[in-house]
Every structure is written in C-alpha cells, then in structure tokens.
C-alpha positions as CSV (number, residue, x, y, z in Angstrom):
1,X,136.7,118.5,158.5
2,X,139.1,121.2,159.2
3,X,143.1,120.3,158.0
4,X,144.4,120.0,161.8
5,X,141.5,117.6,162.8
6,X,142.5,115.5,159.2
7,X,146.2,115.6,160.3
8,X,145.8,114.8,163.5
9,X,143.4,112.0,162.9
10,X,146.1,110.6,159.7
11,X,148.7,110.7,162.7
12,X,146.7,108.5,164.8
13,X,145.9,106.1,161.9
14,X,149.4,106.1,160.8
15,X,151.0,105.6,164.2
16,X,148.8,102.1,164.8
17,X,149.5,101.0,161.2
18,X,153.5,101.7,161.6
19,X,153.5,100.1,164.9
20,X,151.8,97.0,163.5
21,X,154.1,96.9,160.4
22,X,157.2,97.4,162.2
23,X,159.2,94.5,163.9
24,X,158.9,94.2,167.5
25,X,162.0,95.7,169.4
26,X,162.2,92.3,171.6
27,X,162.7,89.9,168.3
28,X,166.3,89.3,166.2
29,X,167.9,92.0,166.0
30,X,167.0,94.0,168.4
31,X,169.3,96.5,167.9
32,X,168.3,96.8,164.6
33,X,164.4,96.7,165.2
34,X,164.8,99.5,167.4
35,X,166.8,101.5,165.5
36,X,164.1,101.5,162.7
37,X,161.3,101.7,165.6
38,X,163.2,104.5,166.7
39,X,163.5,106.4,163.8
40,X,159.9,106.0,162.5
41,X,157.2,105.7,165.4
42,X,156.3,108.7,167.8
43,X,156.6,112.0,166.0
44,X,156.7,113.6,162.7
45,X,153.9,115.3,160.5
46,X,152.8,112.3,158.8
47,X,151.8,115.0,156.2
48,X,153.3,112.8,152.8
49,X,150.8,110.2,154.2
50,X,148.3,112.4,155.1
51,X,148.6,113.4,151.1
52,X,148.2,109.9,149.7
53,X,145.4,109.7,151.9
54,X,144.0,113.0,150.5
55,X,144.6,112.6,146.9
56,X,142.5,109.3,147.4
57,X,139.7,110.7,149.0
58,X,140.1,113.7,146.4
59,X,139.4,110.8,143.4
60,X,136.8,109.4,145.4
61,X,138.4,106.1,146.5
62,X,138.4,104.8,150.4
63,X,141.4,106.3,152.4
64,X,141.4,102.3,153.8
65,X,142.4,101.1,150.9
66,X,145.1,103.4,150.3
67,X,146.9,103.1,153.7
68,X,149.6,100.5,152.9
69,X,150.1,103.3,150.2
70,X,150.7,106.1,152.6
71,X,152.6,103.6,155.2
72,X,154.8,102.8,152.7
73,X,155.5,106.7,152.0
74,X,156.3,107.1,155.5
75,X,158.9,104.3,155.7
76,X,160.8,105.8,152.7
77,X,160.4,109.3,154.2
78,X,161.7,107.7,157.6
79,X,164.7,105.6,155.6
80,X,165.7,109.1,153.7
81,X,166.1,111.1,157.2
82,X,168.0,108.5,158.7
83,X,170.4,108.4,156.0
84,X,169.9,112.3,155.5
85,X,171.2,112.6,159.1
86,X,174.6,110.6,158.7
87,X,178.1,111.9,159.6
88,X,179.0,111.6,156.0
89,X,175.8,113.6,154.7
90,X,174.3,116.2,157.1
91,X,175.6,115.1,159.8
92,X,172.5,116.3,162.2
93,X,172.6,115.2,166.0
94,X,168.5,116.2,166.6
95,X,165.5,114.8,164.6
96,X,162.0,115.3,165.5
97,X,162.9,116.5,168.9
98,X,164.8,113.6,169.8
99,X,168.6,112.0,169.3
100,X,169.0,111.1,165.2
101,X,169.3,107.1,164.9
102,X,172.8,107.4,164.6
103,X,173.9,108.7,167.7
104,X,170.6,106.9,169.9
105,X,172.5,103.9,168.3
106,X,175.5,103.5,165.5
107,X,176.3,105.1,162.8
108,X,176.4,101.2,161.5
109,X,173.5,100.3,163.1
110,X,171.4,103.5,161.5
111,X,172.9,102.5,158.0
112,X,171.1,99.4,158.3
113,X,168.0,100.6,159.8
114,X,167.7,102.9,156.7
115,X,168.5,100.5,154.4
116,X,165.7,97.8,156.0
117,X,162.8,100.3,156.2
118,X,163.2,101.3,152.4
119,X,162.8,97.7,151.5
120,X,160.0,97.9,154.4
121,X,158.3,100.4,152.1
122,X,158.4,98.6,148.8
123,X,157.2,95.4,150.2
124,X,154.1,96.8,152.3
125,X,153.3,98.8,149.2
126,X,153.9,95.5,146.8
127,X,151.0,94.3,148.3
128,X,148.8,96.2,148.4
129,X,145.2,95.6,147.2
130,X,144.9,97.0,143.9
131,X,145.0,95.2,140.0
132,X,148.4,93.9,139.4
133,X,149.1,96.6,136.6
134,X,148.3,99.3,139.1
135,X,150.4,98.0,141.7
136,X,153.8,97.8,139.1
137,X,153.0,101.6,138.5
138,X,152.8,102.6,142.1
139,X,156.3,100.4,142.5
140,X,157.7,102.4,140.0
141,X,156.1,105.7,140.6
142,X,157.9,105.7,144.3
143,X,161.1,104.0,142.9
144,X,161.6,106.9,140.8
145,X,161.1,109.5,143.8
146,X,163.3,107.5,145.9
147,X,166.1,107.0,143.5
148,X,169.0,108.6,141.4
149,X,166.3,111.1,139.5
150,X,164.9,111.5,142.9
151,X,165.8,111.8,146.4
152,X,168.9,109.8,145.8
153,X,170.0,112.4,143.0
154,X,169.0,115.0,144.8
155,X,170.9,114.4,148.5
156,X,174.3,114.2,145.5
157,X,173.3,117.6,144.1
158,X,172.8,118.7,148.3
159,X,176.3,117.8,149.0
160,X,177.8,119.3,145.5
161,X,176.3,122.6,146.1
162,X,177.4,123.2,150.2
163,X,179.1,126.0,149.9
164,X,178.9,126.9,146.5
165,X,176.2,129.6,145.1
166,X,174.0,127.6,142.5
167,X,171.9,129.3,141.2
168,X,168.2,129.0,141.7
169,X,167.2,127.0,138.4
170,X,170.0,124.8,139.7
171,X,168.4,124.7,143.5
172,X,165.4,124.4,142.5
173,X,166.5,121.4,140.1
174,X,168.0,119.7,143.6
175,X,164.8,120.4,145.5
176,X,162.3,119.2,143.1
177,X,164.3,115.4,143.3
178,X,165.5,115.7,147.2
179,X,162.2,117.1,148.8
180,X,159.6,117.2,146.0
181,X,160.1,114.0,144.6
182,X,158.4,112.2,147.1
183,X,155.6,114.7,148.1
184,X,154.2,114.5,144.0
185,X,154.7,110.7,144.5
186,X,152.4,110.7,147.4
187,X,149.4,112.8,145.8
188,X,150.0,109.9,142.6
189,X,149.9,107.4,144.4
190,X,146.7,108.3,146.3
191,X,145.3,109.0,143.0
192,X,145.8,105.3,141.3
193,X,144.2,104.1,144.5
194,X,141.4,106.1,143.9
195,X,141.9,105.0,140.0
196,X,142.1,108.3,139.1
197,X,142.4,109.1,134.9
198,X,145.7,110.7,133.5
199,X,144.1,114.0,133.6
200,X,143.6,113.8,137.4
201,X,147.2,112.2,137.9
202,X,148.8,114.8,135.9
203,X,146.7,117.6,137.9
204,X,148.1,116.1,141.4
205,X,151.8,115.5,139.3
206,X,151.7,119.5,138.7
207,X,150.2,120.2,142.1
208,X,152.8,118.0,143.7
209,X,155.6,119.7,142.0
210,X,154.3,123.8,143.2
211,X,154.2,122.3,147.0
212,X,157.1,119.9,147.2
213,X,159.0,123.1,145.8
214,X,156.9,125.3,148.5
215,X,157.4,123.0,151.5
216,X,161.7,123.4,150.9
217,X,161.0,126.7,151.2
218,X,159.5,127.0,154.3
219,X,161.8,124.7,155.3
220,X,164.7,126.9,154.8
221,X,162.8,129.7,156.3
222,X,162.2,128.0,159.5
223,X,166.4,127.1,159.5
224,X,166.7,131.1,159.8
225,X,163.2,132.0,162.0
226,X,162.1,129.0,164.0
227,X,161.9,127.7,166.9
228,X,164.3,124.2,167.9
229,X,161.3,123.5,170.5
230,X,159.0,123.2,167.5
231,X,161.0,122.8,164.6
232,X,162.4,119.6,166.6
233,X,166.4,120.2,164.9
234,X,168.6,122.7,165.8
235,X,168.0,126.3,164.4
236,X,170.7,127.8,161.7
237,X,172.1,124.1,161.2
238,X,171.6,124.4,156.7
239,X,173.3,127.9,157.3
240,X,176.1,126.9,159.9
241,X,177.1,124.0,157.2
242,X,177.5,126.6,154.2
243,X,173.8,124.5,152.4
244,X,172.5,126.1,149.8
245,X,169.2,127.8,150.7
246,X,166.2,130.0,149.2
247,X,167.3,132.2,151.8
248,X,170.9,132.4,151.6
249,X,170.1,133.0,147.7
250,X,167.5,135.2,147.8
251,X,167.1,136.4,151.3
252,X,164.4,136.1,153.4
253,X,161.8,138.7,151.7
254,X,162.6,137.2,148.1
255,X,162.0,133.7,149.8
256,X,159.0,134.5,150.9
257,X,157.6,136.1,147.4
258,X,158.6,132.9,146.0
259,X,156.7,130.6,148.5
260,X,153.7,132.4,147.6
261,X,154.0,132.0,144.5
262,X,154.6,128.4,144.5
263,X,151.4,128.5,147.1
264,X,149.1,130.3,143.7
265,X,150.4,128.1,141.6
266,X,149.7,124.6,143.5
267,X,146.2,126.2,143.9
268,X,145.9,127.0,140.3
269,X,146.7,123.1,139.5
270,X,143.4,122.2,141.2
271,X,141.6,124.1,139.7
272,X,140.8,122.0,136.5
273,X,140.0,118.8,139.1
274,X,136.3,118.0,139.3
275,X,136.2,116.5,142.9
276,X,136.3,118.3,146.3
277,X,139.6,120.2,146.4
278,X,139.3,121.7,149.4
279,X,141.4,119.3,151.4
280,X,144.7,119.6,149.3
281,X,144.1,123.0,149.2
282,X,144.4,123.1,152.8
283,X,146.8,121.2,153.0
284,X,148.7,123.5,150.8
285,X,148.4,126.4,153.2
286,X,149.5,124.4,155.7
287,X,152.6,123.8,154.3
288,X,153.7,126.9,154.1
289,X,152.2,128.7,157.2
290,X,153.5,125.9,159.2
291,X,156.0,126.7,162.3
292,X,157.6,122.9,162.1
C-alpha cells in the first residue's frame, strides 16, 4: 500500500466515523452543532489519525480497534485550530480552504464549539475498547499533549515570542508542545492499542518528537513558498504577524538543512523497531515533501 492510497483511504474512514460522532446540525443547538460540524468534517489531512492508525498497525494491532483513538486525535486537532484561529490568538480568517469557525459563525459561538469538541475527544477516547489501565494512560497521554506542557503551553510561548527573535532552542521548545505534542501522542496512542512494550512506545515517543519538530518546519516553509489554493490559508500570514519562524530565524536554506535533518533522525528512531516500518517511514517523507 503506497502512503497516498493509506491517507486517502484513513480520510474516508475518518470522515464516516466523525460524521457519526458529531451531533446532527438539525438538533439543540444548532448553531453550536454546526459550528463544530463546520470546523471538523470535509477537509484536512487527517494525517495525526492516519498516525494512530499507523503506529497500530506498526505493533501489530487492528487499525478498528484504534479508531475511536485516532477520532479522538482529530477532535482535539480540530478544537486547537478553532481556538488557534481566534481574534485574540492568530486571528486567521481562512482554514482548510474555507471561512475559520469564527467568522462562518461568532467569535462566541467558535469558543464554544472548541471548547465542546475537546471534551468530544476525551469522551470518545474514554471509551474506547481497551483494559481499563490502558485506557487511563491513553487519557493522560493526550491530556498532556493538549494541555499547559503541551499545546496549551505552547500557543502562550507562540504569542510571547511574535515579534521577538527567540532563539531556536527556545523555538523549538514552543514547537515541540504547540505542534509536536500532539503528533508523538498520536504514534503512542496507536501503540498502546496495539499493546506495544515501553521499548516500542519510547521508539514512536522519539520518532514522534523528530517529525512533530519536521512537520513545523514545513509548515513555516510553505507560509513563505506555497500556494493559498493548496495550502488552504492565506500565504505570508506567520510573517505578516511578526511569528516567529524557522525561516525568519534561519532563512529558507538553513530551514531546509534542518528539516532534513529532523527527516534522518525520525528515520533513525525506527530503526531499532522490529515490525514493518515502512509505513511511518512514509509517512515521514510525506511530511515534509508535502505542498499543504
């Protein structure tokens, strides 16, 4: 199976599973149940999911039996960019090609819709079919990536450094919490559904942290190169609001040596893993040839 035909076929699994988890858009309140409808079903990569599911398959577990896993993933992914987007944060008026929640709705209304598919994510994920113990560890594994040592802590570090010129053990602190967190949660959580050992889990912990830090900077190089059609947000927006970037700190050729290097590193992670890699190491190209 090639990585687009896996992504492509995650997207399709994911989109059914989020449409059936949501709330309908026609029952109390609606405004609300579209707003998180909105900001979750009909685009987007699906990739953190498409990494639980991965990481699974990697430990030899069923990627069924880790979906409410990588559903939850993509709630709390979903919840972050709404609230990512706000007036008060980034303050973005395009996401995934389409109007952010905020201005398709409220700025009250988005608030809200954030706020109700985070707690979305931790109860799909609390029930998920797995031995009690396991499922308190998966609760806490993405509580951590979702909160003040997280993404949380790192959207506060985001907004102290706009503007200022961190340097980049300091940006790479912020991006390991605000981007990376969640992506090594995703390959972890795949792995305890696949009750993978500690030496597997810290293998995926390690690869997780390489391409969480790899994905931010591909990310930052598609603010400066890409393409709004594609990228689905408007081009030059982290540089027009003074963000602190790999590129505005090291340029765009010292950005790139550092992506690959983060690339041989995540690939030297899997090396010790005695499964079939080849899927999350596809996946790690992917991040960072990707043009979206």
């Amino acid at each position: 199976m090639t990585v687009d035909t896996f992504l492509n076929d995650t997207r399709q699994r994911l989109e059914s599973a989020l449409e059936r988890t949501l709330p309908g858009s026609d029952s109390e309140p609606n405004r609300l149940h579209q707003a998180m409808r909105h900001a979750v079903l009909g685009g987007g990569k699906r990739l953190r999911p498409a990494l639980v599911l991965a990481a699974c398959r990697c430990g030899g577990g069923s990627e069924e039996q880790a979906l409410p896993a990588a559903i939850a993933v993509e709630l709390v992914h979903a919840y972050s960019l709404v609230h990512d987007d706000l007036p008060a944060m980034d303050d973005d008026e395009l996401r995934r090609g389409q109007p952010t929640c905020h201005v398709a709705f409220d700025e009250a209304t988005a608030i809200l819709a954030g706020d109700a598919l985070q707690t979305l994510a931790f109860g799909t994920l609390s029930g998920i079919s797995q031995p009690p113990a396991t499922v308190v560890t998966m609760v806490r594994e993405l509580s951590y990536a979702t909160g003040h040592k997280g993404m949380a802590g790192g959207q506060a570090l985001d907004l102290d450094a706009t503007g200022a010129h961190p340097s980049i053990e300091a940006l790479e602190t912020l991006h390991r919490r605000k981007t990376g967190a969640l992506i090594e949660a995703s390959l972890v959580l795949g792995a305890l559904c696949a009750d993978g050992d500690e030496r597997f889990l810290g293998a995926l912990r390690a690869f997780g942290r390489s391409i969480g830090l790899a994905f931010q900077i591909q990310d930052d190089i598609l603010d400066v190169e890409g393409n709004s059609a594609e990228t689905g947000k408007p081009q030059g927006s982290d540089t027009a609001a003074d963000k602190a970037t790999y590129t505005a700190l090291l340029g765009l050729e010292g950005a790139r040596k550092r992506l690959d290097g983060f690339h041989h590193d995540a690939l030297d992670q899997l090396a010790p893993i005695p499964g079939d890699t080849s899927l999350l190491a596809a996946l790690a190209t992917f991040i960072i040839e990707r043009n979206h």
